[in-house]
N, C-alpha and C positions, 0 to 999 in steps of 0.2 A: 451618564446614561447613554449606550447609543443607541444611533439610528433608526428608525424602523427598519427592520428587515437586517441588522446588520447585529452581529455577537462582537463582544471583545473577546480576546483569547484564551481567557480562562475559563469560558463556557465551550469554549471550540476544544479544548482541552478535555472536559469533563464529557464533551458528544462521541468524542475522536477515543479517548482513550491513551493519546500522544501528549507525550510533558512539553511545557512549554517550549522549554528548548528545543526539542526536535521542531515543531511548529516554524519557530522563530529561524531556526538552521535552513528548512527547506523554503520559506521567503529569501533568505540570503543568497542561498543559490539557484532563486526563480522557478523554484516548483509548484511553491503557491504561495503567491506574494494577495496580504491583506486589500481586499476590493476596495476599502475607504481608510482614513484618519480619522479619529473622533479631532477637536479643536485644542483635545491637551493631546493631542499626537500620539492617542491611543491606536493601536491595529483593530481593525472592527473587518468582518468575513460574513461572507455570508454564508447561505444552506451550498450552495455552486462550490464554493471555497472547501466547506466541510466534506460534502460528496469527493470533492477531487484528493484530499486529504484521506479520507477513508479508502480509494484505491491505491493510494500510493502505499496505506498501511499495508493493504492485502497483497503488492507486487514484494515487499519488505522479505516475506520468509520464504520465498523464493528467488531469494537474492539475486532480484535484478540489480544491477548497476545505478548509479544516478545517471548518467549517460542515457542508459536503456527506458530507464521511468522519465525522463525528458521527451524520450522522444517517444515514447506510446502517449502522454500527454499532449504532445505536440501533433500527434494523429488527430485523437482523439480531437481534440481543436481545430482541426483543417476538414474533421468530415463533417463537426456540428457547422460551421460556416456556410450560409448559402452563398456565398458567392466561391466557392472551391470548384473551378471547373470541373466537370466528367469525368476527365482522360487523369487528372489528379486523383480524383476519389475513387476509381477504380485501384490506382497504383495506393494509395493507402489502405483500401480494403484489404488489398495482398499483404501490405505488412503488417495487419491487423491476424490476417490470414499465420504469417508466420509467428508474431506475439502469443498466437492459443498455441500454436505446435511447440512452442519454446514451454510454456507454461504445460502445456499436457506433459511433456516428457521431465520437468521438473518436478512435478505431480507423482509421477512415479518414483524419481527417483527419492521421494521423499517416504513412498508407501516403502521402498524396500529398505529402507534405513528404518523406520518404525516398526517391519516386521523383524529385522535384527534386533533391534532393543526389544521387543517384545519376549524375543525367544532370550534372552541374555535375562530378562527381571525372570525367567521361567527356572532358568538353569540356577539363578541366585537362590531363588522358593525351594526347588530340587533340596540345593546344599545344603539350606539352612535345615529342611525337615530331615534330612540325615543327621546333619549333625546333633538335631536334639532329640533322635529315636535313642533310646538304651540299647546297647549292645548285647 
């Protein structure tokens, strides 16, 4: 049983919509490593864990880098901190700043790739209702 307050992973799993393994991979390489151990050396997370898991879902198909999602996480984490000086928080605000400009224009480019497939499932509908009109 864990914790109060804390999930094992296969209900972080079923919140997340992430298979274990991804879970498990992105602890490995410190994107979000389990907040406690149960005492059988279970991974136990919390809602903090989850929330941060669910943005990295959403940076996912706008194919940020794991580079890139380290370090918006790593913002992210220097502007919650009260003790982050000013003259820092302003200079991560900017790269906060650049993160939306990065994602708005990924945003787009993802709209004119979906209005190409769009117009391509149209052109397929076209053919097929030619091809089954009698001549």
């Amino acid at each position: 049983m864990p914790e109060p307050g804390h999930m094992q992973i296969g209900e972080v799993a079923e919140r997340t919509g992430l298979s274990l393994r991804t879970i498990r991979y992105y602890g490995e390489v410190g994107l979000v490593e389990p907040s406690a151990r149960s005492r059988g050396g279970f991974r136990l997370y919390t809602q903090e864990d989850v929330d941060r898991l669910n943005l990295i879902k959403r940076m996912k198909p706008l194919e940020f880098s794991l580079e890139e999602t380290r370090e918006l996480l790593e913002t992210f984490d220097r502007l919650g901190a009260a003790q982050t000086p000013a003259q820092d928080r302003e200079a991560l605000s900017e790269r906060l700043d650049a993160f939306e400009a990065a994602v708005v224009a990924r945003c787009h480019a993802l709209r004119k790739q979906l209005a190409m497939a769009e117009e391509f499932a149209g052109r397929l509908r076209e053919q097929r209702a030619r091809a089954n009109t009698p001549v």
